[in-house]
DRENPA-3360 file (N, C-alpha, C; in nm, 2 decimals, always signed):
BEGIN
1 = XXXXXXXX = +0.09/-0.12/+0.00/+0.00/+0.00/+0.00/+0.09/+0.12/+0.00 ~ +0.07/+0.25/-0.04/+0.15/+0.35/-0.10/+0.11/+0.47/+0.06 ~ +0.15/+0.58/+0.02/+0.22/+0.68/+0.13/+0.13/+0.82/+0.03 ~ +0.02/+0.86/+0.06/-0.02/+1.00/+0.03/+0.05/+1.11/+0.12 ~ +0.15/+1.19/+0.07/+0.25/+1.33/+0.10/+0.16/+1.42/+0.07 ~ +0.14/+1.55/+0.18/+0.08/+1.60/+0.10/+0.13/+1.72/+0.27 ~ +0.09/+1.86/+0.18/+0.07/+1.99/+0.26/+0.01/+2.00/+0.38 ~ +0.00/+1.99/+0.50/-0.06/+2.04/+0.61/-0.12/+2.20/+0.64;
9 = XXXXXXXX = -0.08/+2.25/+0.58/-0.11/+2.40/+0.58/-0.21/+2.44/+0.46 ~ -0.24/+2.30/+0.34/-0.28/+2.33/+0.26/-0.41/+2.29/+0.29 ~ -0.55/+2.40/+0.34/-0.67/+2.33/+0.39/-0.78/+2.23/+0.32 ~ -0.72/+2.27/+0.15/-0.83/+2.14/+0.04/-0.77/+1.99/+0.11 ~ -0.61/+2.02/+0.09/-0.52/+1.89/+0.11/-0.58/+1.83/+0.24 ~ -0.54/+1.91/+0.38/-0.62/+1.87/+0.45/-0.74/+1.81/+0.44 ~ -0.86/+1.86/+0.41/-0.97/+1.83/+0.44/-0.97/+1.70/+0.32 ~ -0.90/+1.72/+0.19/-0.91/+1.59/+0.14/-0.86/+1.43/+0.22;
17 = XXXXXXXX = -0.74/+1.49/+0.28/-0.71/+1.38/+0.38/-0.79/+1.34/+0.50 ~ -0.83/+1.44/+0.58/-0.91/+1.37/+0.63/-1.11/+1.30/+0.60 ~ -1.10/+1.36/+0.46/-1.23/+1.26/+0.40/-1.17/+1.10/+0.38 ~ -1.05/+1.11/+0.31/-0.98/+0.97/+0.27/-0.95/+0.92/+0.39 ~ -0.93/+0.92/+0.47/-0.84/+0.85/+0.60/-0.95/+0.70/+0.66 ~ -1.04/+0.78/+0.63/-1.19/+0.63/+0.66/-1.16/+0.53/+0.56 ~ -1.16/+0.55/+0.44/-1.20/+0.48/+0.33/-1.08/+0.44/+0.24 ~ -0.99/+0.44/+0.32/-0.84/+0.37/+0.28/-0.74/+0.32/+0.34;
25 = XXXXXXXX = -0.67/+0.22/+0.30/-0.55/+0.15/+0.38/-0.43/+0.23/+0.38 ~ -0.44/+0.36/+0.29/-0.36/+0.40/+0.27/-0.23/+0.49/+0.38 ~ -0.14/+0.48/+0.41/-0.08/+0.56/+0.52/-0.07/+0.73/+0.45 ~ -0.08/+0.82/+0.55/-0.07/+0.94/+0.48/+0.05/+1.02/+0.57 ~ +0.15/+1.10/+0.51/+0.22/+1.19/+0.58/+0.26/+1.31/+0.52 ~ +0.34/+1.42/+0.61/+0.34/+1.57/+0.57/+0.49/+1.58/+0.51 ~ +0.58/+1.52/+0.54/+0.71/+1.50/+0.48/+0.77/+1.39/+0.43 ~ +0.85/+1.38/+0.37/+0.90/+1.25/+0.29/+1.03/+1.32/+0.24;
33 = XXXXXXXX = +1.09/+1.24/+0.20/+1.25/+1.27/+0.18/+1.27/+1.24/+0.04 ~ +1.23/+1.38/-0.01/+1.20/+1.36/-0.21/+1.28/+1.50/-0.27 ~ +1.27/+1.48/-0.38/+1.32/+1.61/-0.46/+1.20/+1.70/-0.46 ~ +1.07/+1.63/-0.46/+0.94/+1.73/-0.48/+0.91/+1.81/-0.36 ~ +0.86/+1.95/-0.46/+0.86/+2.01/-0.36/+0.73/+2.08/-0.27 ~ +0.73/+1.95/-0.15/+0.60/+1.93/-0.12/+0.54/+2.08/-0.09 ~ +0.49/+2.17/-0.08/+0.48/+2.27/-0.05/+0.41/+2.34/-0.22 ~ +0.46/+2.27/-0.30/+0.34/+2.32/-0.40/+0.27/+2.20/-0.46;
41 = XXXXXXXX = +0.26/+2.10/-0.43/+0.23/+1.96/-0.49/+0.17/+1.86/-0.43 ~ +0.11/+1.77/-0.42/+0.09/+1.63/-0.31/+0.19/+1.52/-0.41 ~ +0.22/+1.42/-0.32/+0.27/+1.35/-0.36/+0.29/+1.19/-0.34 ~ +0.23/+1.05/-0.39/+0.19/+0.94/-0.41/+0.31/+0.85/-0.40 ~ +0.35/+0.76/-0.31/+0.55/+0.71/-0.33/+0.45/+0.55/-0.26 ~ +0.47/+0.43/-0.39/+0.41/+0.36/-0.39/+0.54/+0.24/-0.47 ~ +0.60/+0.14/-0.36/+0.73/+0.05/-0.43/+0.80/+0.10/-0.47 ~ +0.90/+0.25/-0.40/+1.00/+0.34/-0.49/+0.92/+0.41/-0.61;
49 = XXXXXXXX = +0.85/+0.42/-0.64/+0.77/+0.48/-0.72/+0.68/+0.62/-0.68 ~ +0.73/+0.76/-0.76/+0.66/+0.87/-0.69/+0.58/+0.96/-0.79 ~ +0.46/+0.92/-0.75/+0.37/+1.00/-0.85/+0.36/+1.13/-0.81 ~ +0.29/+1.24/-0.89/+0.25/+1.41/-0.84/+0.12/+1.47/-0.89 ~ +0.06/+1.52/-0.85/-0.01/+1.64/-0.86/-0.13/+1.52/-0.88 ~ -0.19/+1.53/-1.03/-0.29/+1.47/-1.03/-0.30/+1.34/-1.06 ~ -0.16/+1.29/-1.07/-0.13/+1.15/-1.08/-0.13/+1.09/-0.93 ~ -0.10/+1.12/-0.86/-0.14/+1.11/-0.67/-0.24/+1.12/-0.62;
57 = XXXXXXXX = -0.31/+1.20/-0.65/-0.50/+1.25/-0.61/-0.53/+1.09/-0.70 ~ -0.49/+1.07/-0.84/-0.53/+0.91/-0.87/-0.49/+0.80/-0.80 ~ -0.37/+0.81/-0.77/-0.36/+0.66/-0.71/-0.40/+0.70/-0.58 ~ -0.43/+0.79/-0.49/-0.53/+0.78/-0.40/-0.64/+0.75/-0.38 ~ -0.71/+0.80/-0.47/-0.87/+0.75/-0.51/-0.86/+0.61/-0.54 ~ -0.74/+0.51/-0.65/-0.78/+0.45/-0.69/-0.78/+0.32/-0.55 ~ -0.69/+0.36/-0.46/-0.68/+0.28/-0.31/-0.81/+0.29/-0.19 ~ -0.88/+0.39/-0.25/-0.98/+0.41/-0.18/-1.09/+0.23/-0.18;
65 = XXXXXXXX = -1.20/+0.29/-0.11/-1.32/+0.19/-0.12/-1.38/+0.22/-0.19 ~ -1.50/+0.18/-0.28/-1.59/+0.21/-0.42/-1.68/+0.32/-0.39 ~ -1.72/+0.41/-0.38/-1.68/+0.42/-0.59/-1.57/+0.50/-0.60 ~ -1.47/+0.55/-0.53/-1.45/+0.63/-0.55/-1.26/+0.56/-0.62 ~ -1.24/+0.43/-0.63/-1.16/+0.44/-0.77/-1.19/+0.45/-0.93 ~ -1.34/+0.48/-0.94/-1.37/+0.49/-1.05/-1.37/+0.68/-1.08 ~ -1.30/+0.79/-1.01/-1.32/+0.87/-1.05/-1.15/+0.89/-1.01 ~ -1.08/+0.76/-0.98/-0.93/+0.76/-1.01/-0.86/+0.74/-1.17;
73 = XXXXXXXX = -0.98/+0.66/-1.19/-0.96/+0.54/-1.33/-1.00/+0.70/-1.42 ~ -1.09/+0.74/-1.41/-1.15/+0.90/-1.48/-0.99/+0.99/-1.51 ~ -0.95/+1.00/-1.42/-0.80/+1.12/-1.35/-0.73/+1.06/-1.50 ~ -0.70/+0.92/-1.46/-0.62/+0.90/-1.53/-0.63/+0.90/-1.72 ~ -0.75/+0.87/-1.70/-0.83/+0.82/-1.83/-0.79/+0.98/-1.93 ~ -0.84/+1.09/-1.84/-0.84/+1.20/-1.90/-0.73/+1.34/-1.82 ~ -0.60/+1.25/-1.85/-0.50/+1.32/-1.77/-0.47/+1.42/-1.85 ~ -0.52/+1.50/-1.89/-0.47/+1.67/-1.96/-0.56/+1.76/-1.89;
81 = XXXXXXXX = -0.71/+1.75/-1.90/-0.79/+1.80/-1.76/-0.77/+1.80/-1.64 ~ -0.74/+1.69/-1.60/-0.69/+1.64/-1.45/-0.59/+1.73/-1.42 ~ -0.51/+1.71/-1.49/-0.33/+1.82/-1.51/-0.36/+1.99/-1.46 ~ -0.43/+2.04/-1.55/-0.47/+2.15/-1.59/-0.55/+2.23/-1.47 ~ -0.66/+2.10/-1.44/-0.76/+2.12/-1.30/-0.62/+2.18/-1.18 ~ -0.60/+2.12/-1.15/-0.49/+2.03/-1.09/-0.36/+2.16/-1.04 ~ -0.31/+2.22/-1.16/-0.27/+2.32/-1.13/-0.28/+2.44/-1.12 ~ -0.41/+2.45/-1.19/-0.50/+2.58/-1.16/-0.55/+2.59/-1.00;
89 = XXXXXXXX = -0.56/+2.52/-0.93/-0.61/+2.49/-0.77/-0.44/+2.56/-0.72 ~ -0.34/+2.44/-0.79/-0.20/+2.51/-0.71/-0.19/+2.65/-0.71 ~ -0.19/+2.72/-0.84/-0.15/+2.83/-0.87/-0.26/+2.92/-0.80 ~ -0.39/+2.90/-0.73/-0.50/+3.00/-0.67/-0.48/+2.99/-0.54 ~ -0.38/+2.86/-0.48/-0.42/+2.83/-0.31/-0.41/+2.93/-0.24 ~ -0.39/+3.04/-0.27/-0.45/+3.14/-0.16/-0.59/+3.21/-0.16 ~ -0.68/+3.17/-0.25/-0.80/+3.16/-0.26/-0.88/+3.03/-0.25 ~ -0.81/+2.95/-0.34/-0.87/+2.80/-0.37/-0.87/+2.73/-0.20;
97 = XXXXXXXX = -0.78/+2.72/-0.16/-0.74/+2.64/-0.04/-0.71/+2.69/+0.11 ~ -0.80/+2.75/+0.15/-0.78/+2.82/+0.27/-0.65/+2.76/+0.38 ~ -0.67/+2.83/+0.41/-0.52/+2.76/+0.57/-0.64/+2.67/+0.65 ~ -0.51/+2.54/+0.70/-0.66/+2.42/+0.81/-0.66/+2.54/+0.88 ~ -0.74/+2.49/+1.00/-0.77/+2.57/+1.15/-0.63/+2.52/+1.24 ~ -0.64/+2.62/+1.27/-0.49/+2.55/+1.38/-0.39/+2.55/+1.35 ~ -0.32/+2.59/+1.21/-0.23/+2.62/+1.14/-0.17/+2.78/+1.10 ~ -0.04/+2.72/+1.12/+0.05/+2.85/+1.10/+0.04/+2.92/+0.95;
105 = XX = +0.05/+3.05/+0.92/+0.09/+3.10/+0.80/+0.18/+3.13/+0.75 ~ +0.20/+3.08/+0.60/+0.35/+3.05/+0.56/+0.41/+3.22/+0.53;
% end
């Protein structure tokens, strides 16, 4: 089972982690020892293997419980939208993505 990386300060990220955290085996953490740079990205590290952006939001979903790898299988199916979606969220998070509660500002 694979390692969802992902922003703490980033409140979508958050709140997406804690929707997933019921409905997956998956382990999740705030740091990992990568070149990426978690702070604009999430990031999926599955057998040495490290997916990003919207390739990670897929192999998360796709480890989820049903239905919700079928809107992983979607991600992947139509990865130029996904991409696009994807970065447009990165590039707004100071609108898109509020700060969690309880969290410092960067």
């Amino acid at each position: 089972m694979g390692t969802f990386v992902y922003d703490a300060d980033c409140g979508l990220c958050t709140r997406l982690v804690n929707f997933c955290k019921p409905r997956t085996t998956a382990s999740f953490a705030t740091t990992w020892d990568t070149q990426v740079d978690l702070n604009s990205t999430a990031l999926w590290v599955e057998q040495g293997e490290e997916y990003v952006e919207h390739e990670a939001i897929a192999q998360l979903l796709l480890h989820m419980k049903k239905p919700w790898p079928l809107l992983g299988q979607l991600i992947r199916l139509l990865p130029y939208p996904a991409r696009a979606f994807y970065r447009w969220v990165a590039r707004n998070r100071p609108t898109t993505c509020r700060q969690a509660p309880g969290r410092s500002e960067r």
